[in-house]
C-alpha positions in Angstrom: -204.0 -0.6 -6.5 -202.6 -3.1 -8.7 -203.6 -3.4 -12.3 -206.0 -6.7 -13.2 -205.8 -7.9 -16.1 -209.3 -10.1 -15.7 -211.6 -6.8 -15.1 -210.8 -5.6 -18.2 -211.7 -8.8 -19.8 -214.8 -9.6 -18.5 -216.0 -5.7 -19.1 -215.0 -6.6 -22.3 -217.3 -9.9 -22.6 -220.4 -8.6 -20.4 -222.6 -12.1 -20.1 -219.3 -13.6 -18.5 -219.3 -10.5 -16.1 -223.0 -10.6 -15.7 -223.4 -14.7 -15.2 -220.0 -14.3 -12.8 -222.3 -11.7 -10.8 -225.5 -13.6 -10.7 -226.0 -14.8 -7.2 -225.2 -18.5 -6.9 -226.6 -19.5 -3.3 -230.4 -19.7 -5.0 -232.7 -21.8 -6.1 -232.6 -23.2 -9.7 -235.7 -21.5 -10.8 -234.3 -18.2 -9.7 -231.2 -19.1 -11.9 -233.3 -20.3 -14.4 -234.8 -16.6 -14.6 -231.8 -14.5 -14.2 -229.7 -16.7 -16.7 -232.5 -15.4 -19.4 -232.2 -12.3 -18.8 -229.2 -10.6 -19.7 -230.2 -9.3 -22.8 -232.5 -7.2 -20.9 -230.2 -6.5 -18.1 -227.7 -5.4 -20.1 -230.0 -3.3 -22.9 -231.2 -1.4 -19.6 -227.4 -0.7 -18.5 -226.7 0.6 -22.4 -230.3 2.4 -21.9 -228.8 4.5 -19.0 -225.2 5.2 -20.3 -227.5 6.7 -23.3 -229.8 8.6 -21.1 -226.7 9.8 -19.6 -225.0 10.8 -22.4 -228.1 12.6 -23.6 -228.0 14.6 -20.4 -224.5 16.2 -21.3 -222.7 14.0 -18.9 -220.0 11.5 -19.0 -221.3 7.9 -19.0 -218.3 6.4 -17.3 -220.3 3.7 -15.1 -219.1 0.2 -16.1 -221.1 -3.0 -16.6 -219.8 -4.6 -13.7 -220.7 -1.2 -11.3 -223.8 -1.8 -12.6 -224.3 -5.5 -11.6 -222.8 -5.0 -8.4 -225.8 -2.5 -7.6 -228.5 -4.6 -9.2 -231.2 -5.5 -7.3 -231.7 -9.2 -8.7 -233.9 -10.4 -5.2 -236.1 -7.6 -5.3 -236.0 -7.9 -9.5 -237.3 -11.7 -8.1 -239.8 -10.7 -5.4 -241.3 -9.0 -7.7 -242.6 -11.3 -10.1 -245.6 -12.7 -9.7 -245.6 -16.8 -8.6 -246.1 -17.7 -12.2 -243.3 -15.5 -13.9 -241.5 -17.4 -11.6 -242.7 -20.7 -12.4 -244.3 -20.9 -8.8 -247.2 -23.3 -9.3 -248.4 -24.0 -5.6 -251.4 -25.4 -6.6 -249.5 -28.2 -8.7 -249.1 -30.8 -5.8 -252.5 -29.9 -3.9 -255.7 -31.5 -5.4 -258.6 -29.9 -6.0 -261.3 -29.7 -3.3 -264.4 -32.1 -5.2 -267.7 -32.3 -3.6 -269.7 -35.4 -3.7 -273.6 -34.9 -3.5 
């Protein structure tokens, strides 16, 4: 396998690798929601190479491994309609009763 010079550099500048890994084919609130959270995507990646340090093993899984396995759909499904900034009710009125 030939040697690439750009995996080295985006392991080496993680919010490029993670925004590159972001899915793209979404809808803007989605990316709205995964654009603000790397800091916590990427403190729960240093969490595990720690945990797995701690354990008396190697931590040799990279950043971009990582993202490649991340579950950001099922991270999305399972927020609730307002983390999302779902607010179905926004465009329907409110049933009124007239006595």
């Amino acid at each position: 396998m030939a040697y690439n010079f750009f995996e080295d550099w985006l392991e080496d500048d993680p919010e490029v690798l993670y925004r590159g890994l972001v899915p793209q084919n979404v809808t803007r609130p989605f990316l709205n929601y995964f654009n603000s959270q790397f800091g916590n995507v990427y403190g729960d990646y240093l969490g595990g190479l720690g945990r797995t340090a701690l354990s008396g093993q190697e931590p040799t899984q990279s950043f971009g491994n990582y993202l490649e396995q991340f579950p950001f759909m099922k991270r999305w499904q399972d927020l609730t309609s307002q983390e999302r900034g779902e607010t179905p009710g926004r465009f329907a009125p409110r049933l009124r009763w007239s006595l």
